[in-house]
MIDRENKOL-647642 format. One line per 4 residues: number of its first residue (from 1); their letters; for each residue x, y, z of N, C-alpha, C. Coordinates in steps of 0.05 Angstrom, whole numbers, always signed. Layout:
<pts>
NUM = A = X,Y,Z,X,Y,Z,X,Y,Z ~ ... $
</pts>
This chain:
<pts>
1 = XXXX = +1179,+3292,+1685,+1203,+3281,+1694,+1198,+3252,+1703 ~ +1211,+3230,+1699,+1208,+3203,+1702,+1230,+3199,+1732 ~ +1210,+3182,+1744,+1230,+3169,+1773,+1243,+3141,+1760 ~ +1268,+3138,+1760,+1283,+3113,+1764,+1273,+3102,+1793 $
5 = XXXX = +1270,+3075,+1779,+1261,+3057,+1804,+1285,+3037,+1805 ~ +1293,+3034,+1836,+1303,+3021,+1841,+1310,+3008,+1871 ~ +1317,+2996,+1875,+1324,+2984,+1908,+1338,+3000,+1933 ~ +1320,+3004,+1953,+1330,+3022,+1974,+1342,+3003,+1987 $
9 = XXXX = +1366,+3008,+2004,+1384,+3009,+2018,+1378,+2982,+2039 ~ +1345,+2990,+2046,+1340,+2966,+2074,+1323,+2945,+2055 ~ +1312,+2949,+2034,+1309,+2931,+2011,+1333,+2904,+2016 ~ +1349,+2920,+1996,+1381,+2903,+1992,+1389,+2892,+2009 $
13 = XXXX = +1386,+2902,+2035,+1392,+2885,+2065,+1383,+2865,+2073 ~ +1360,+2872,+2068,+1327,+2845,+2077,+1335,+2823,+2049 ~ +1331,+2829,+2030,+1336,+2807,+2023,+1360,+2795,+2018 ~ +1386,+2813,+2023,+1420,+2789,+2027,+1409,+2775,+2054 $
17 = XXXX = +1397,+2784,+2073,+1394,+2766,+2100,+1370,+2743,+2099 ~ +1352,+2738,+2090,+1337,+2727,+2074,+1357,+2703,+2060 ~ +1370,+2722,+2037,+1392,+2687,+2031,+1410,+2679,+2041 ~ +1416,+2688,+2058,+1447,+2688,+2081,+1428,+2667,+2099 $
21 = XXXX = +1404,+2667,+2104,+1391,+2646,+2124,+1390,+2620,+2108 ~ +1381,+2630,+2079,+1361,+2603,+2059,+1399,+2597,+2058 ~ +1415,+2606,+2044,+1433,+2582,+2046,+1448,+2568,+2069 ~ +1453,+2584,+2090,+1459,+2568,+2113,+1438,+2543,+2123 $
25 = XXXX = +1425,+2540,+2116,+1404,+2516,+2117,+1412,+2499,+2100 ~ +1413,+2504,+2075,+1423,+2483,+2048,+1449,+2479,+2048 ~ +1470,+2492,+2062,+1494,+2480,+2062,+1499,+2454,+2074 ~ +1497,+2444,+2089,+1507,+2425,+2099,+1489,+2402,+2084 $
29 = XXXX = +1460,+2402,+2078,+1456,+2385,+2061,+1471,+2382,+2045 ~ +1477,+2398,+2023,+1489,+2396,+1992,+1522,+2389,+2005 ~ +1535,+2393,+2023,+1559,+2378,+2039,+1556,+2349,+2042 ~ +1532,+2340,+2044,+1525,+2318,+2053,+1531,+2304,+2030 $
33 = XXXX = +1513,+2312,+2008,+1503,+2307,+1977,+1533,+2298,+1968 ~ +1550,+2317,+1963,+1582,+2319,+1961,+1591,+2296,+1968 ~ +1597,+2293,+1994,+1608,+2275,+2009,+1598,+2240,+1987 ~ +1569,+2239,+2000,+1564,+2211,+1985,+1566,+2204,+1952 $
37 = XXXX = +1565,+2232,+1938,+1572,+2231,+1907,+1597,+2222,+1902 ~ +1618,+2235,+1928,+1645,+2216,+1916,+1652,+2198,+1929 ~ +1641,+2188,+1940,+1639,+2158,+1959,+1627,+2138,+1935 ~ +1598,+2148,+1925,+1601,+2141,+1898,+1612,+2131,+1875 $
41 = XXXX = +1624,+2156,+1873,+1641,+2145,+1845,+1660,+2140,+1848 ~ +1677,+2139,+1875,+1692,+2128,+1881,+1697,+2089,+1875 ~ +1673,+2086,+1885,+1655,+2054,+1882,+1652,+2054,+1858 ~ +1642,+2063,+1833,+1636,+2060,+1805,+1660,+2056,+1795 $
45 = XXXX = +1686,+2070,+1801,+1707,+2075,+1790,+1726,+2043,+1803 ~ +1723,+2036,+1823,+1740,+2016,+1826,+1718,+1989,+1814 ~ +1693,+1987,+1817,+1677,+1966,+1796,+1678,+1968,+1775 ~ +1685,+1986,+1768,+1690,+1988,+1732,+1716,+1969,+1730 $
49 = XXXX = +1742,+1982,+1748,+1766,+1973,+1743,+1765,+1938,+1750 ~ +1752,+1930,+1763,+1748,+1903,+1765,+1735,+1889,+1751 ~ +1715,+1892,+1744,+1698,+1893,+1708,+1711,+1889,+1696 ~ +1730,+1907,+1680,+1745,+1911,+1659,+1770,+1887,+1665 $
53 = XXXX = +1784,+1883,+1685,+1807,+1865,+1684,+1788,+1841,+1689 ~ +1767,+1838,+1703,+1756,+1800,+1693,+1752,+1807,+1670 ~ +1743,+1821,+1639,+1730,+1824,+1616,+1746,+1813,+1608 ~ +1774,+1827,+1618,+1795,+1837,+1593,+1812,+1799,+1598 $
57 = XXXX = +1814,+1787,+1624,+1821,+1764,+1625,+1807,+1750,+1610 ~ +1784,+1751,+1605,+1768,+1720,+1588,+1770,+1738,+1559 ~ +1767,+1754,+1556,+1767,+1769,+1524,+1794,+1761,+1518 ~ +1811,+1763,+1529,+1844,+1762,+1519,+1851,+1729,+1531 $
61 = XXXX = +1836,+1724,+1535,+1850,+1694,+1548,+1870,+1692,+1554 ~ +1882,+1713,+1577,+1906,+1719,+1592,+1900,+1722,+1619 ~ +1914,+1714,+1642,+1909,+1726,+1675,+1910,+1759,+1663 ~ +1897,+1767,+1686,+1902,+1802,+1696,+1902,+1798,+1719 $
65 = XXXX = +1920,+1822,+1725,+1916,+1831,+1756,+1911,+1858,+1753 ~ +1891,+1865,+1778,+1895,+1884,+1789,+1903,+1896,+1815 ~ +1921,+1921,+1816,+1946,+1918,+1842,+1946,+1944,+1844 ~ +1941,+1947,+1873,+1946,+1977,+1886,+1965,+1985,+1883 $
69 = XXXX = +1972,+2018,+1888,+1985,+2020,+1875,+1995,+2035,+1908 ~ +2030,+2017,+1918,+2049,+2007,+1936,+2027,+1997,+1954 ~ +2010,+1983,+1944,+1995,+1967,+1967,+1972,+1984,+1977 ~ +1967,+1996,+1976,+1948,+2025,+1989,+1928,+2031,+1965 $
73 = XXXX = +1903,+2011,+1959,+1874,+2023,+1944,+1873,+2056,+1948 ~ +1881,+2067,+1968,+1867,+2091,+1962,+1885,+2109,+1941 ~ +1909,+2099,+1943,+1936,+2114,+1916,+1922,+2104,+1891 ~ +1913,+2086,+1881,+1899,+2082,+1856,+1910,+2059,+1860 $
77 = XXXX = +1902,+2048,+1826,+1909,+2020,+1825,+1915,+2021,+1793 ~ +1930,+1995,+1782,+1941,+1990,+1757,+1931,+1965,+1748 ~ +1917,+1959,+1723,+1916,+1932,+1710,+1936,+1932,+1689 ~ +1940,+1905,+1690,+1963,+1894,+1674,+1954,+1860,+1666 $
81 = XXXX = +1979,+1855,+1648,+1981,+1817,+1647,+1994,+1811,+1656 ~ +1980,+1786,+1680,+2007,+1779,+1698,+1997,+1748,+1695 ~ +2015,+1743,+1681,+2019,+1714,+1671,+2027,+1690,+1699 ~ +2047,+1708,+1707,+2063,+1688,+1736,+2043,+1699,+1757 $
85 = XXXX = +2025,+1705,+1764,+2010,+1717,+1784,+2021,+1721,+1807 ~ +2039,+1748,+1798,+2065,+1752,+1822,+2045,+1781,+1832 ~ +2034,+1792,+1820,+2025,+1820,+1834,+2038,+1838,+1828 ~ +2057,+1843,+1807,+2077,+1864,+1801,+2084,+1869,+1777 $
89 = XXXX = +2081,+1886,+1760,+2084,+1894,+1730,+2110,+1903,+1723 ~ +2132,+1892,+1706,+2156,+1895,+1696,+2154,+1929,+1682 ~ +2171,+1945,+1699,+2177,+1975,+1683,+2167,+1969,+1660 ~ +2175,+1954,+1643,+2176,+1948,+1604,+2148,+1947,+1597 $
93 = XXXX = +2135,+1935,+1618,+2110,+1934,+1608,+2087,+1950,+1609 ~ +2066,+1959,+1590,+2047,+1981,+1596,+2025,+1976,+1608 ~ +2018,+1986,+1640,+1988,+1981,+1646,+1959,+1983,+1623 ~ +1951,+1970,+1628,+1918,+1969,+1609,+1907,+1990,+1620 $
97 = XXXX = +1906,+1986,+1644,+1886,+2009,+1660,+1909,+2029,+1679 ~ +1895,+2046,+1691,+1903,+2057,+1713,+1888,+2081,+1722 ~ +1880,+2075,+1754,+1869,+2099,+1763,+1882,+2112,+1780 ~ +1880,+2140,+1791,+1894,+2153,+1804,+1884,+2150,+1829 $
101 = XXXX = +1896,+2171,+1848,+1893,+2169,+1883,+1853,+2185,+1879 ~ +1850,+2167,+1906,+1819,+2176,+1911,+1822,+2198,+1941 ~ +1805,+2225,+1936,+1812,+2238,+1952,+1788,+2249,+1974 ~ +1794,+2235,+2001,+1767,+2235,+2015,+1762,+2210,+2014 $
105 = XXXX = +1778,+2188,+2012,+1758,+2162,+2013,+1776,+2138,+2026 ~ +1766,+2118,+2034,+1784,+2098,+2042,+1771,+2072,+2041 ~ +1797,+2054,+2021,+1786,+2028,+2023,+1801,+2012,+2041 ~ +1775,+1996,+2051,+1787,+1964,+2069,+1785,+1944,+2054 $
109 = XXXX = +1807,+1927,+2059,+1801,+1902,+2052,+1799,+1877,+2072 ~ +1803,+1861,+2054,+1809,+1830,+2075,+1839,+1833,+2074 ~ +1852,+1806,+2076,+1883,+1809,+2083,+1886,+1788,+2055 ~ +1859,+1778,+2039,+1868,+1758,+2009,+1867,+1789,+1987 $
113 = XXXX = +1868,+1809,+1994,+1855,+1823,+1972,+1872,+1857,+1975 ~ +1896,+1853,+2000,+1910,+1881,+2005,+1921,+1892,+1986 ~ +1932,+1864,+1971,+1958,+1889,+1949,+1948,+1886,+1916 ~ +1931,+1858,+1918,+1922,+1856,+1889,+1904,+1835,+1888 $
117 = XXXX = +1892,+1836,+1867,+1869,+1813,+1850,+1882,+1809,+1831 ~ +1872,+1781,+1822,+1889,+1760,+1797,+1864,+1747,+1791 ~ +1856,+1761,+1757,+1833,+1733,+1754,+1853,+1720,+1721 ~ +1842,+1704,+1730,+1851,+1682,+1708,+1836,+1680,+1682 $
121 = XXXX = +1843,+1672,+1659,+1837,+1670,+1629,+1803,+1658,+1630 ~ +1798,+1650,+1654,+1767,+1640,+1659,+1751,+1653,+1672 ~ +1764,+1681,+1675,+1748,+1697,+1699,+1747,+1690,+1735 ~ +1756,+1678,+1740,+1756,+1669,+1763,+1778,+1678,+1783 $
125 = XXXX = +1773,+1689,+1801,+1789,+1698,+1813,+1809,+1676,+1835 ~ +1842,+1686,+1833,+1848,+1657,+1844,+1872,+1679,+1863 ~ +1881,+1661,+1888,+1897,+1676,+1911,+1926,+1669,+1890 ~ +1948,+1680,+1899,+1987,+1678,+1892,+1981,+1643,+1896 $
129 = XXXX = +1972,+1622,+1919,+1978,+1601,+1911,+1953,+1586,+1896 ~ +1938,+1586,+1885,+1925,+1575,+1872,+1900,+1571,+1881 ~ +1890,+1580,+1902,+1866,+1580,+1913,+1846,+1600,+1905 ~ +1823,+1586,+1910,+1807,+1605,+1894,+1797,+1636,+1916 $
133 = XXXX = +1789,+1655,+1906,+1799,+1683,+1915,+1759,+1696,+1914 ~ +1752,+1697,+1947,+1732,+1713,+1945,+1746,+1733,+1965 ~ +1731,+1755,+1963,+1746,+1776,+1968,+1717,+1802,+1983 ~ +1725,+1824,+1998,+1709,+1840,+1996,+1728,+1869,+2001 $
137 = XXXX = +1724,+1889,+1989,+1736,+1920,+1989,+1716,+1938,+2005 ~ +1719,+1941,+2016,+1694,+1969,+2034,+1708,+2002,+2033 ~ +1694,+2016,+2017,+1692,+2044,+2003,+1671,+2054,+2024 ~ +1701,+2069,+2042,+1687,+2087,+2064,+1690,+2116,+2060 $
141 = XXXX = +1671,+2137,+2060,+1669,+2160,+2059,+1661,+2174,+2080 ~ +1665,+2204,+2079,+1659,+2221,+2096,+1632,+2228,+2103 ~ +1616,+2210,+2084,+1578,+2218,+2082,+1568,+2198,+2098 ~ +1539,+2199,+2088,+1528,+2180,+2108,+1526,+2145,+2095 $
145 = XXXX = +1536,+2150,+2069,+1532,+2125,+2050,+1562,+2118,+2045 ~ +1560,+2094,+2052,+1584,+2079,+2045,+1576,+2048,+2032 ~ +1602,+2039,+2010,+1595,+2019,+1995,+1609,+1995,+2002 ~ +1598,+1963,+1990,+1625,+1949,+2001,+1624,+1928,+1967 $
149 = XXXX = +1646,+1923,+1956,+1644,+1907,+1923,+1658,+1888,+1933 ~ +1640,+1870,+1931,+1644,+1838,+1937,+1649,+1819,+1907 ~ +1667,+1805,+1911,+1670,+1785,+1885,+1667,+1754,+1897 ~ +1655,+1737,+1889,+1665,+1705,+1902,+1684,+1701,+1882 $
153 = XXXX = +1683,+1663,+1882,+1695,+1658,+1881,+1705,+1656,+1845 ~ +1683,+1649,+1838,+1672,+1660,+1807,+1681,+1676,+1794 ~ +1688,+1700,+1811,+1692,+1720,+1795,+1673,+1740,+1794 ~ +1653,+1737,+1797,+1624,+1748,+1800,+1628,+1779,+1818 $
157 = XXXX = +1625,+1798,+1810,+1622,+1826,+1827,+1595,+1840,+1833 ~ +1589,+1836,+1852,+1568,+1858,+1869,+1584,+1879,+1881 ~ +1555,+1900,+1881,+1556,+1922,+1906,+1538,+1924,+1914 ~ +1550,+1933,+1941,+1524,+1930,+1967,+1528,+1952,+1972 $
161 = XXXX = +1510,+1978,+1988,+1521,+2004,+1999,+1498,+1997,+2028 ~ +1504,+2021,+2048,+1487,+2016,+2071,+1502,+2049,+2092 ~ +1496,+2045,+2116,+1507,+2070,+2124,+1532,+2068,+2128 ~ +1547,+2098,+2127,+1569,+2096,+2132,+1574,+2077,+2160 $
165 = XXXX = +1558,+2087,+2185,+1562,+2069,+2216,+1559,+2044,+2217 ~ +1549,+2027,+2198,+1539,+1999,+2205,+1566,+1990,+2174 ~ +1575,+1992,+2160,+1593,+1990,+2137,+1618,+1992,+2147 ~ +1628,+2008,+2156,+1648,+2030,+2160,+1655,+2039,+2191 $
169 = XX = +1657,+2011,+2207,+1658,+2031,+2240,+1686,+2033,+2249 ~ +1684,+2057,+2264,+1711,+2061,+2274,+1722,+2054,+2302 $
</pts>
């Protein structure tokens, strides 16, 4: 006669309690992990969109703007051609880009950079009256990493990241 082998009762116990410990330890890391991954790409996703409308201005030798969307970065944002550098896209016309709302995240700005960016057919970023437009956005998250995408006056885009507390204070 053959014994089936298999797992007794305080077996099965010992080791669910065993992983019931090992992941309560790894949770809050990999929460952590979470948190800064979309703090992240949160940042990748609005440098891209800024990328792409200086590209798309000197490639097309047309202004772009890019413009939150009712004023609020964290609702998303829309690129378009904005010829009059009014900050506002005619129904008729179709955005180039558009990203949606970011969830878990918040950007700051300065007070030249709340509702929109305008770079011009030279790349250069310029304010509604004609002045030239450096700017900074700060991408704050719930982690411990937060970013800030700086443009001068050029046009030129960096990112800087650092902790959320010294980036991002409340």
């Amino acid at each position: 006669m053959t014994r089936e082998r298999g797992l007794t009762l305080v077996e099965l116990l010992f080791t669910l309690a065993i992983l019931a410990i090992v992941l309560s330890i790894a949770a809050p890391s990999f929460n952590e992990l979470l948190c800064n991954q979309r703090t992240s790409t949160a940042t990748q996703d609005l440098r891209n969109a800024l990328d792409f409308a200086r590209e798309s201005a000197v490639h097309n030798g047309q202004p772009i703007s890019i413009v939150a969307v009712n004023g609020e970065w964290t609702k998303g944002w829309d690129i378009f051609v904005d010829a009059g550098n009014r900050g506002s896209r005619d129904s008729k016309q179709p955005p180039l880009a558009a990203h949606g709302p970011l969830n878990g995240i918040s950007i700051r700005t300065d007070s030249t950079a709340r509702r929109y960016i305008h770079f011009t057919a030279r790349g250069n970023a310029i304010q509604p009256n004609g002045a030239f437009h450096a700017s900074t956005l700060t991408v704050c998250g719930e982690g411990s990493t937060s970013y800030r995408v700086i443009f001068n006056k050029l046009g030129r885009i960096r990112t800087e990241s650092g902790a959320t507390e010294d980036v991002c204070p409340r």
